[in-house]
C-alpha positions, 0 to 999 in steps of 0.5 A, a space after each residue: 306159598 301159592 305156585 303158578 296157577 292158571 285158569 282157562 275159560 270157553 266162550 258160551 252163549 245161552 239164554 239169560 231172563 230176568 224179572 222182578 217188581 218192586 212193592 212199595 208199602 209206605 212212604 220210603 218203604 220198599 220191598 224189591 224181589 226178582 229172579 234170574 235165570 241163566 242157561 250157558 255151557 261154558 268149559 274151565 280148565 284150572 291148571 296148577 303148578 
């Protein structure tokens, strides 16, 4: 059995972009590709008991 856990994360703030595009090939054939990039600096303290 699991005792009492507690999880305790920080505020942050970063930069976050995204781009993507989307290919259609054919009638109802799509691809779809896309790629993010997220820079944060957030602080997690998991306790157990």
């Amino acid at each position: 059995a699991l005792g009492h856990t507690s999880l305790k994360l920080d505020d942050s703030w970063g930069l976050a972009a995204q781009a993507g595009v989307d290919v259609m090939f054919d009638s109802g054939w799509f691809l779809n590709a896309a790629a993010w990039y997220i820079d944060i600096d957030t602080e997690a303290t998991l306790d157990t008991a």
